[in-house]
LOSEBA-356239 format. One record per residue (C-alpha): z, x, y. Coordinates in steps of 0.2 Angstrom, whole numbers, padded with zeros to 4 digits, always signed. Example, Ala and Ser with C-alpha at 12.3 -4.5 7.8 and 13.67 -1.06 7.14 Angstrom:
BEGIN
+0039+0062-0022;+0036+0068-0005;
//
This chain:
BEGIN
-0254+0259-0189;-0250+0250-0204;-0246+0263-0215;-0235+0271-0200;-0225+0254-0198;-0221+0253-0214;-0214+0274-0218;-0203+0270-0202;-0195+0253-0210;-0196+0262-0227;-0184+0279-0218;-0172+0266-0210;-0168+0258-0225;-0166+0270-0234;-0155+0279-0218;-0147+0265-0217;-0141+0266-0236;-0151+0252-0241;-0156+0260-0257;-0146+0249-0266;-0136+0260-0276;-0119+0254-0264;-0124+0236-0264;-0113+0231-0276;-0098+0234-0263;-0103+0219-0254;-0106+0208-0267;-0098+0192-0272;-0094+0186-0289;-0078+0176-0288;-0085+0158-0290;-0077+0143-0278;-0062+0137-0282;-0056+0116-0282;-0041+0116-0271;-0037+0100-0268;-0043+0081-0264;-0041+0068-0253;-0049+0053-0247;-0052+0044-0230;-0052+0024-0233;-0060+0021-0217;-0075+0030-0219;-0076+0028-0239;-0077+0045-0245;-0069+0058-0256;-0065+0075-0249;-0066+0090-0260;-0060+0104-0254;-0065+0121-0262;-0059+0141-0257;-0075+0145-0249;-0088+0140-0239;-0101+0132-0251;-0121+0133-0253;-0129+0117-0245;-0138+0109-0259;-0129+0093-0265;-0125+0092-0284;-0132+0076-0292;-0122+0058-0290;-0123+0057-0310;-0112+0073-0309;-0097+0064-0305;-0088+0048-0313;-0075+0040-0303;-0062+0029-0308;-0051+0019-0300;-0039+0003-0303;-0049+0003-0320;-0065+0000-0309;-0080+0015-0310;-0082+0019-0294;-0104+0022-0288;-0107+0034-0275;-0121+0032-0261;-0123+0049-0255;-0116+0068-0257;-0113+0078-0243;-0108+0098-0239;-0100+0102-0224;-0095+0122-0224;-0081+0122-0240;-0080+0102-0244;-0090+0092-0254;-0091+0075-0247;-0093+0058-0259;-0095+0041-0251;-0089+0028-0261;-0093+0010-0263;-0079+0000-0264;-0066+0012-0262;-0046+0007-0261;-0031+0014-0262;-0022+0017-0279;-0024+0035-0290;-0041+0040-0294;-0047+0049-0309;-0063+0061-0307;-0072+0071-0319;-0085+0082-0315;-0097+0091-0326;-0109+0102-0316;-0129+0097-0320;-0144+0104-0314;-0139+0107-0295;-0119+0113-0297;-0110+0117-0284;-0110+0135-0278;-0104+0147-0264;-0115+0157-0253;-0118+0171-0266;-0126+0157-0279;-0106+0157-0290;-0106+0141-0299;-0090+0130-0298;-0082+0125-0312;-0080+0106-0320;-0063+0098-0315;-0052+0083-0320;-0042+0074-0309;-0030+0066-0320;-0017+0053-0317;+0001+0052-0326;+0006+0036-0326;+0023+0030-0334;+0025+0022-0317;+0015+0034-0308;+0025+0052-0308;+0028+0065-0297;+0031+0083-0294;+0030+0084-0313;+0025+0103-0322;+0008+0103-0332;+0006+0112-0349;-0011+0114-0358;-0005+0115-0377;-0018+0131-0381;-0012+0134-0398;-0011+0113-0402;+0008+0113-0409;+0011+0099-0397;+0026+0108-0389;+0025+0114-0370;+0028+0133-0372;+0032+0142-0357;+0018+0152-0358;+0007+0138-0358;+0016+0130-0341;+0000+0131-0327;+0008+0139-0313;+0006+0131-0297;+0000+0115-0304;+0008+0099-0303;+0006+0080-0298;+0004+0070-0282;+0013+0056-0276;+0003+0045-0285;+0004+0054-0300;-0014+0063-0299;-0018+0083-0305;-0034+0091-0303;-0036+0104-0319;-0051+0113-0320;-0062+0113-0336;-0053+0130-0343;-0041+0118-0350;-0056+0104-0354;-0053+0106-0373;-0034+0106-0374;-0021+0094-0375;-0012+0092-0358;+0006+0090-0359;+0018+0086-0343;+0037+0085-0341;+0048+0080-0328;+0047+0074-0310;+0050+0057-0305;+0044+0041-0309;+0039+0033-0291;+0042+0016-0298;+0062+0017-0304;+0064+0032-0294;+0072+0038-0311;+0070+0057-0316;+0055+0058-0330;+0064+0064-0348;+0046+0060-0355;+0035+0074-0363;+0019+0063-0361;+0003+0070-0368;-0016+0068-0370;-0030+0071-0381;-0042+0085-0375;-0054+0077-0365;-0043+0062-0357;-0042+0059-0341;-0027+0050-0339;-0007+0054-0348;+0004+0040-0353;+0013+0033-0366;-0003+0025-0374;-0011+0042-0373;+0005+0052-0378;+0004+0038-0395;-0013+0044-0397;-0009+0063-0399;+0006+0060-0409;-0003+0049-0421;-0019+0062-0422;-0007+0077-0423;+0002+0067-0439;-0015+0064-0447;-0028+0073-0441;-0041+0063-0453;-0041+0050-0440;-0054+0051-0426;-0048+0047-0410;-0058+0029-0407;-0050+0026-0423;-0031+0030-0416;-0036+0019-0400;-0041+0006-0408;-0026+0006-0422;-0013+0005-0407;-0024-0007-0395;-0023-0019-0409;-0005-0015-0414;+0003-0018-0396;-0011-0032-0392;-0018-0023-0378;-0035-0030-0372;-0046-0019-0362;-0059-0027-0350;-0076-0021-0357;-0070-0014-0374;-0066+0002-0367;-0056+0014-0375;-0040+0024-0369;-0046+0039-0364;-0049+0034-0346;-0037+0019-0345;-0023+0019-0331;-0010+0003-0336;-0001+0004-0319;-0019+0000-0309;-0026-0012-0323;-0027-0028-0313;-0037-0039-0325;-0031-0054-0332;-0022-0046-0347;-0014-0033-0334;+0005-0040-0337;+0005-0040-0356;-0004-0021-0356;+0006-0013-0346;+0023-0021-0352;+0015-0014-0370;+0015+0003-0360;+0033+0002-0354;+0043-0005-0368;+0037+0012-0376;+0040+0024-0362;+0057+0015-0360;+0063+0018-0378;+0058+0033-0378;+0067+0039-0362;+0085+0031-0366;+0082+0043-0383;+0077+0058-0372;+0094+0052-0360;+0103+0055-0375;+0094+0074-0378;+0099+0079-0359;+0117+0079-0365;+0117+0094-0377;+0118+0107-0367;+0109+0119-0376;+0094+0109-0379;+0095+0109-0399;+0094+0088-0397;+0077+0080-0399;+0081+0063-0403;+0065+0060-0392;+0053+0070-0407;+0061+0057-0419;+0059+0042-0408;+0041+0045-0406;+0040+0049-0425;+0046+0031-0430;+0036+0023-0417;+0019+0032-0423;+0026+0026-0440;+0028+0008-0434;+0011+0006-0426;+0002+0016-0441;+0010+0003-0451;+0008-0014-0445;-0003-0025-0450;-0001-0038-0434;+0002-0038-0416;+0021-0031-0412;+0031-0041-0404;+0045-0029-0400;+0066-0038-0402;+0081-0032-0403;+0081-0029-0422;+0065-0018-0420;+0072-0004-0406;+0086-0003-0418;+0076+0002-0429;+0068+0012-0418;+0083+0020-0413;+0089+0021-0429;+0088+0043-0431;+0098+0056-0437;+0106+0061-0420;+0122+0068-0416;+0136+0055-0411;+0144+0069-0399;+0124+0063-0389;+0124+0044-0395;+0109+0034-0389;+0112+0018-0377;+0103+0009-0389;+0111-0008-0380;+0102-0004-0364;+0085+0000-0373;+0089-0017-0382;+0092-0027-0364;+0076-0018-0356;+0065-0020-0371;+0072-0040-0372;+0070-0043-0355;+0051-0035-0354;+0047-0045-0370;+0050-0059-0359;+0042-0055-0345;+0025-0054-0356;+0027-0069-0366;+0028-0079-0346;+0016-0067-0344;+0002-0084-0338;+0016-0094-0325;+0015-0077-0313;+0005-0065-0305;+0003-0046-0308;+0016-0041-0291;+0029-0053-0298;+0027-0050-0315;+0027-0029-0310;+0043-0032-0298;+0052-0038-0313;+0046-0025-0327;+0052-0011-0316;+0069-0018-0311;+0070-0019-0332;+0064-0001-0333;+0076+0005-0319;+0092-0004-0326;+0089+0006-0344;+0084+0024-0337;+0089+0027-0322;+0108+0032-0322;+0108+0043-0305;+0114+0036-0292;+0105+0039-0274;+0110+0054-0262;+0118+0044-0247;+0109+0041-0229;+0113+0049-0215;+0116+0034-0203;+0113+0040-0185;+0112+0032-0167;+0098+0030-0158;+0097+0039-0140;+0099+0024-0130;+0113+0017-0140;+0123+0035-0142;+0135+0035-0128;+0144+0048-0136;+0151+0065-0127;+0141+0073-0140;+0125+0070-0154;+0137+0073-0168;+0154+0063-0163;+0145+0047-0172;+0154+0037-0156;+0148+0024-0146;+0153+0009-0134;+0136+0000-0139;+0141-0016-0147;+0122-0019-0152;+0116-0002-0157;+0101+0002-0163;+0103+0017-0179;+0092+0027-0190;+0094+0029-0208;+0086+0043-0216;+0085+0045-0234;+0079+0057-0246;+0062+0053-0252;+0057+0072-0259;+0072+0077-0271;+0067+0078-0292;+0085+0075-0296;+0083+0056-0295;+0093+0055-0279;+0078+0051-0269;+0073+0035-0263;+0059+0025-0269;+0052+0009-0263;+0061-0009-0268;+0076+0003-0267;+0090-0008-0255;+0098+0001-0239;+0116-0008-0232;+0124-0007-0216;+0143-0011-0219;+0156-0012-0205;+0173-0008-0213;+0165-0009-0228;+0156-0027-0228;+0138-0028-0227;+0132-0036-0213;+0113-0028-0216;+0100-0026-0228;+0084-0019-0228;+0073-0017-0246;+0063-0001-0242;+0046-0001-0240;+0029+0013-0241;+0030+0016-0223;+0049+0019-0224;+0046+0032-0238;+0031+0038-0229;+0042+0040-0212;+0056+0045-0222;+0067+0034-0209;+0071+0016-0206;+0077+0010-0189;+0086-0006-0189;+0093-0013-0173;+0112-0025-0174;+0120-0034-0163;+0138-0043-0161;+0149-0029-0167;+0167-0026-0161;+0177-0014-0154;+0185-0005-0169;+0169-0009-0179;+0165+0005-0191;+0148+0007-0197;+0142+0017-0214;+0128+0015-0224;+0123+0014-0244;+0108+0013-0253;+0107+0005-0270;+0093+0010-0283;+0082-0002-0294;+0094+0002-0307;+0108-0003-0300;+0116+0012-0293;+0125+0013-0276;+0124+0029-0265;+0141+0036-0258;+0144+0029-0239;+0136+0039-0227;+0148+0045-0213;+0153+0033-0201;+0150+0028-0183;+0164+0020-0175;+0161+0007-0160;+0172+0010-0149;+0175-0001-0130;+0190+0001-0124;+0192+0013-0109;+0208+0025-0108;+0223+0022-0099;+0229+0035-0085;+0248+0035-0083;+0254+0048-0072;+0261+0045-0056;+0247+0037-0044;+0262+0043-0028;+0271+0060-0031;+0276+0074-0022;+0278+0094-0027;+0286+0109-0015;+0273+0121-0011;+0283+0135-0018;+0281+0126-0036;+0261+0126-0033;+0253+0138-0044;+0241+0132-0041;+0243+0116-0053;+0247+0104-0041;+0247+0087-0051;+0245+0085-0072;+0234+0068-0076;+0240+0059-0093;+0233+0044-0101;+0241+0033-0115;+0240+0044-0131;+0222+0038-0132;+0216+0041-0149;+0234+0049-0151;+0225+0066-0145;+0224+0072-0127;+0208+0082-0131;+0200+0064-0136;+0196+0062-0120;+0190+0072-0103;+0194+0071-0084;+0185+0071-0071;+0191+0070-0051;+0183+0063-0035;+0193+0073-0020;+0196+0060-0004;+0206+0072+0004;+0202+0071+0023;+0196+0088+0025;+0197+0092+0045;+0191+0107+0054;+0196+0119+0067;+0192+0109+0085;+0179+0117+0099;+0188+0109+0116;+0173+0102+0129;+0169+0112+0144;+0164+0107+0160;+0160+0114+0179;+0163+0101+0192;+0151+0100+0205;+0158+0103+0222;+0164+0094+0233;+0164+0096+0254;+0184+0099+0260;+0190+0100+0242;+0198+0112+0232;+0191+0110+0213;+0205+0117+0198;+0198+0115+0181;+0197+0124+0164;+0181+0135+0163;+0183+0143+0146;+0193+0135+0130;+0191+0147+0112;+0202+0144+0098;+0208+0161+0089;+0201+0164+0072;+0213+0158+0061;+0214+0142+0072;+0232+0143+0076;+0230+0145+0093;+0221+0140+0110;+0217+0151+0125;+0210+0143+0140;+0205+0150+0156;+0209+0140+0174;+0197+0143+0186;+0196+0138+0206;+0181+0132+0216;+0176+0126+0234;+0164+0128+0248;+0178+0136+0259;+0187+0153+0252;+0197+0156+0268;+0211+0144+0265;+0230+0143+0268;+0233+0142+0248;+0237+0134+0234;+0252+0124+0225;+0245+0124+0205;+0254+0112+0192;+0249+0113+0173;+0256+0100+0164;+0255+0099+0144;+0264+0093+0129;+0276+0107+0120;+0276+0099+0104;+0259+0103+0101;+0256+0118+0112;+0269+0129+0111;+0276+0145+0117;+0262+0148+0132;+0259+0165+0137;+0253+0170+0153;+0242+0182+0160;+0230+0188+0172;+0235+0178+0187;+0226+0179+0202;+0237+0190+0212;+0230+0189+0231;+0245+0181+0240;+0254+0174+0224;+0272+0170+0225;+0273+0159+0209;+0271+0167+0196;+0269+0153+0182;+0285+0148+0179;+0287+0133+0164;+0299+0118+0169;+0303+0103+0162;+0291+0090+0168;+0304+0074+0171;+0296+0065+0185;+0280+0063+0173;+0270+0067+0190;+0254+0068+0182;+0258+0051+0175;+0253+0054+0156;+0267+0050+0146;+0261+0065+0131;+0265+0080+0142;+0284+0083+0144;+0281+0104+0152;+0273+0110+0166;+0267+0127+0171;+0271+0131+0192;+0259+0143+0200;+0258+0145+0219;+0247+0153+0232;+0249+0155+0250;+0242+0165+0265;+0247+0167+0281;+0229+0173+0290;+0221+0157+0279;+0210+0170+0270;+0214+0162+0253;+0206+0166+0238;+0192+0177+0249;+0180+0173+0237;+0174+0159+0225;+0174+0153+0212;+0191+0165+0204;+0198+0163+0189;+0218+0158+0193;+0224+0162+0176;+0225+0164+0158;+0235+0154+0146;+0236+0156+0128;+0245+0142+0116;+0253+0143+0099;+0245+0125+0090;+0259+0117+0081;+0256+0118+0064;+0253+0098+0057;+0246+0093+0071;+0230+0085+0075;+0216+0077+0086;+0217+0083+0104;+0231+0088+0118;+0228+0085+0135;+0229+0099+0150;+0233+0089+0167;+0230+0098+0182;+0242+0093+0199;+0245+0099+0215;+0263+0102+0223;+0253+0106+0241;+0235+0110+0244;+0229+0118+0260;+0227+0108+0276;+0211+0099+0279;+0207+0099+0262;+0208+0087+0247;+0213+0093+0230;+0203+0088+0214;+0210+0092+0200;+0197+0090+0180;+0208+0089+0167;+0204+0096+0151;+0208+0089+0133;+0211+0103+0122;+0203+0099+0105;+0215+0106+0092;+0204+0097+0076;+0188+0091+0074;+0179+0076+0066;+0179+0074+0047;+0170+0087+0040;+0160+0086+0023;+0169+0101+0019;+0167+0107+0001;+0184+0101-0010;+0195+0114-0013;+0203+0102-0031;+0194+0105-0045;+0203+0097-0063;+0202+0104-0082;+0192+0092-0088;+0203+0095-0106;+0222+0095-0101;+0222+0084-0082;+0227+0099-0073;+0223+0099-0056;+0221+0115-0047;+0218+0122-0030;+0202+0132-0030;+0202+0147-0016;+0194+0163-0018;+0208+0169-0007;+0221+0160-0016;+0229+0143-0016;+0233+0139+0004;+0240+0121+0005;+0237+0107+0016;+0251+0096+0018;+0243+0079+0006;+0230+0076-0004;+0221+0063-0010;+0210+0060-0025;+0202+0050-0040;+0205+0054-0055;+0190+0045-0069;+0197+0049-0088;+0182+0047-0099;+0183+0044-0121;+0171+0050-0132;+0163+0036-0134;+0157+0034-0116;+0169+0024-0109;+0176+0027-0094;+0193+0020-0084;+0193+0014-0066;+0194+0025-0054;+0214+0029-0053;+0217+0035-0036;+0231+0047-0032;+0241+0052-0017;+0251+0069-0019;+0261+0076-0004;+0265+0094-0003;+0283+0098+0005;+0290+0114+0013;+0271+0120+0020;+0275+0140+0025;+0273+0139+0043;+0258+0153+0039;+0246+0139+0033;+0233+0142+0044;+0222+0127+0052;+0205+0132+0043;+0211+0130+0031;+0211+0111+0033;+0225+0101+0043;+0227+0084+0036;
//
């Protein structure tokens, strides 16, 4: 069964092609890559963070040595998590960091057993520099060739790289980017010797000394220049791994003034190389030349004055690309200074101080300008982009440019400004977390109306930004002064009816907008009451049993109808009285005809019978039988009368009901009716709308303008700035009405 067990595995591995003559297809041979570091304070490690996931055994702690603010750093433990290797440190802090790792007997590896390469992490310090490109001098002339450049490589934001051990036994060169601490743009090409793990000034000394006089080793260069610029390293260490910006010993001041009296020299000569266009200038190459001479030379400490950057200075240049040797001499002066008092202040101060000095001498740029922006709640403005508003204590946003390598972006220390009409009434000096953010918010109070608000930002070296683009405070509301009382014919509606103006606000009418709040009373077409009286015994009932409005309103047809107990009676004498201004031209019809012998007839109603003074007509109908058989049935309708509704009119007419002689034995009971011609107030939708740009108000009907014979309305005008004028009410009457307005659409 054995022997079986194993044929069958044997044939489907080999079925399955695993022969091994393919395998190679699957194989992996490219080892892990570094990509890139970071570090979490809070927990105390270091994150590295390789191109693939990584095998689990942890390289030895004695495999890395970690520096940082001159102190080694110990690690605890070593961790892997899928493609990081995790570090925890004791003691670790902010500030740059400079790792070296040399792979021992456990290297780190990928899944397929691929050993990862050693690493640097360097760190560029003049102040700590940015964003600056990274050359490994592979053929040692000390120039940075194009071919040397390492694509995609540059430094952080605290001037750290990470380069891998390819480059280990080549000088590293970089140029450009920006120096974090002046915001200036670097003009340096600093340097190392193979094997550093830092790049500065000291270290650019080193290599310019070793490349004039490669007899010297490099302890022997270190320890020539330590004693020449009196530089004191805690612990007698040498330069190779020594950062001046995070020395923080006792002799911190005077060694990192040592390290930026040189950089500074150096970079108001390579100031001068940026004017030649062509790029033939290298004062720079003579400047470092005469300071390798100087410190070769020297017997004692340096102690650097104005005589000495002369001579310094003092090359064979170009005067069409002179060298500000006086602002060299005032930096290097003033820095002089600052170490010599180097025991009265500490390592901040002292630092403030050295880079204002630095800043005033290299950096010639000025700023790119903020963009000053209201906040939401403070923008009262028709629009995000009108830089309006009525806000006397606004709160604004300044954003700045913090990325740019063209020394116009902002660094920390640098000095923001709120001016109104060009004095500053604000000040903020810019810290990390407004770099970090990118923004700063600052919130005023007090201002004006007419206030106008721009912002500058003014460099350590004394350069001012352009204003940014203003923001005016506006609080004063527009003035309406078209007529609040006017009038227009009909015939000249079209269907502007009324033009709102205000007082040349902002001298534009488009400056500001209009809005309207109709108050026209807006009736509609009346429904007239109806009611059947109940009966009474020996009484004849007249009353109005149906009252319906035509469609368009314009008239009213009601129906008089007759009612008793008894429809065998000697007849009726019928009086309908009503009032001819407002009912008009009555029309007559289907009237009961059973022994009729008036057949409505209007008259003038002079006796006022039915004792209401609003009617002034009557209506005389009259019934009569001689067998008393009258009407022969009950209830009948008498008649039907249809009125024409004056047009203007309003509320209700009344319909009185009398009787000129009723039949014997019977009293006559006559319900008068009033005839509803309009309803109550409606919330009927407005028929004005108003172009909110030119004031126009308009008649809006899908049918077409129909005019009612006033309106009234608000109009609100309203500035870009949010302010707002009382409500200016109107009234506008409309003359010479065509008598074909009809009542639905709104009698006022």
């Amino acid at each position: 069964m054995k022997v079986i067990f194993l044929f069958i595995m044997v044939f489907l591995v080999s079925a399955c092609g695993g022969g091994g003559s393919d395998s190679s297809e699957f194989s992996d041979s490219n080892a892990p890559q570094i990509e890139s570091l970071d570090t979490n304070l809070e927990l105390g490690t270091i994150i590295l963070i390789f191109s693939e996931s990584l095998s689990d055994v942890e390289p030895a702690v004695s495999d890395f040595q970690i520096t940082q603010n001159g102190v080694s750093l110990t690690s605890s433990f070593i961790d892997i998590n899928d493609n990081s290797v995790i570090i925890t440190i004791n003691d670790l802090s902010t500030g740059a960091l400079q790792i070296v790792y040399t792979p021992g007997q456990n290297p780190i590896k990928d899944q397929a057993g691929n050993e990862a390469a050693g690493f640097t992490q360097m760190v560029v310090s003049d102040g700590y520099i940015r964003d600056a490109e990274v050359y490994a001098d592979t053929n040692n002339n000390g120039i940075s060739d194009q071919s040397e450049l390492i694509n995609g490589l540059t430094t952080d934001a605290q001037g750290q790289l990470l380069i891998d051990d390819e480059y280990r036994d080549y000088p590293i060169i970089i140029k450009g980017g920006i120096n974090v601490d002046t915001g200036a743009v670097n003009l340096l090409e600093l340097t190392a010797p193979a094997g550093y793990s830092v790049i500065n000034p000291l270290s650019t000394l080193v290599q310019k000394i070793i490349a004039s006089d490669d007899s010297q080793a490099v302890d022997q260069v270190e320890a020539t220049i330590i004693q020449a610029l009196g530089i004191t390293i805690a612990g007698d260490k040498g330069l190779s791994n020594y950062d001046p910006i995070s020395d923080l010993s006792e002799n911190a001041i005077v060694n990192r003034v040592a390290n930026i009296q040189i950089a500074t020299i150096v970079a108001v000569a390579a100031r001068a190389d940026t004017q030649d266009d062509s790029g033939a200038s290298n004062i720079q190459a003579s400047v470092w030349s005469n300071i390798t001479e100087l410190v070769n030379t020297t017997a004692e400490a340096i102690k650097l004055d104005a005589n000495m950057v002369d001579d310094i200075l003092s090359v064979e240049q170009n005067i069409q690309y002179p060298v500000d040797i006086d602002a060299a001499k005032t930096a290097v002066v003033d820095l002089e200074a600052i170490k010599q008092n180097s025991g009265s202040v500490t390592v901040e101060e002292a630092m403030a101080e050295v880079i204002q000095a630095q800043a005033k001498a290299i950096d010639k740029n000025r700023p790119a300008a903020p963009k000053l922006e209201l906040l939401a709640d403070s923008d009262t403005g028709a629009s995000d982009s009108d830089a309006l508003t009525n806000d006397t204590d606004p709160s604004v946003k300044l954003s700045f440019d913090t990325k740019s390598t063209d020394g116009t972006a902002v660094i920390v220390g640098d000095l923001i400004e709120l001016l109104d009409d060009g004095v500053t009434i604000y000040s903020h000096e810019l810290q990390q977390s407004d770099i970090d953010n990118g923004y700063y918010t600052a919130d005023l109070t007090d201002l004006t109306d007419g206030s106008e608000l721009s912002a500058t930002i003014t460099d350590m070296g004394g350069n001012t930004s352009n204003e940014s683009t203003s923001t005016i405070i506006d609080t004063l509301p527009p003035v309406i002064t078209s007529a609040q009382n006017s009038s227009i014919s009909a015939p000249e509606v079209n269907p502007v009816i009324y033009t709102a103006a205000v007082d040349n606000y902002f001298d534009e009418i488009g400056e500001v907008s209009f809005s309207i709040e109709d108050t026209t009373l807006y009736l509609t077409p009346g429904k007239s009451s109806i009611s059947i009286p109940d009966l009474l015994s020996s009484t004849q009932h007249v009353y109005v049993s149906s009252s319906v409005k035509s469609d368009d309103g314009s008239q009213e047809t009601i129906t008089i109808s007759y009612n008793a107990e008894d429809a065998t009676t000697t007849g009726l004498g019928l009086r309908v009285y009503f009032d001819s201004s407002t009912l008009s031209s009555p029309d007559v019809s289907n009237i009961f005809s059973s022994d009729l012998i008036a057949k409505g007839v209007i008259k003038s109603d002079s006796e006022n019978l039915d004792s209401d003074a609003s009617t002034d007509q009557y209506i005389n109908f009259a019934w009569a039988s001689l067998f008393g058989e009258w009407p022969g049935s009950a209830p009948v309708v008498l008649a039907t009368i249809t009125f024409d509704i004056a047009e203007g009119t309003s509320g209700t007419s009344a319909i009185n009901f009398i009787t000129s002689s009723n039949a014997a034995g019977f009293d006559f009971k006559g319900q008068n009716h009033e005839l509803a011609i309009t309803g109550e107030s409606a919330s009927a939708e407005s028929k004005l709308n108003i172009d909110p740009v030119t004031g126009e108000v308009m008649l809006s009907d899908e049918h077409g303008p129909k005019l009612l014979s006033e309106y009234s309305f608000n109009i609100i005008a309203t500035d870009l700035a949010g302010n707002s004028s009382e409500p200016y009410a109107v009234t506008l009457s409309v003359n010479d009405i065509a008598e074909s307005i009809k009542l639905d659409d709104t009698v006022n």
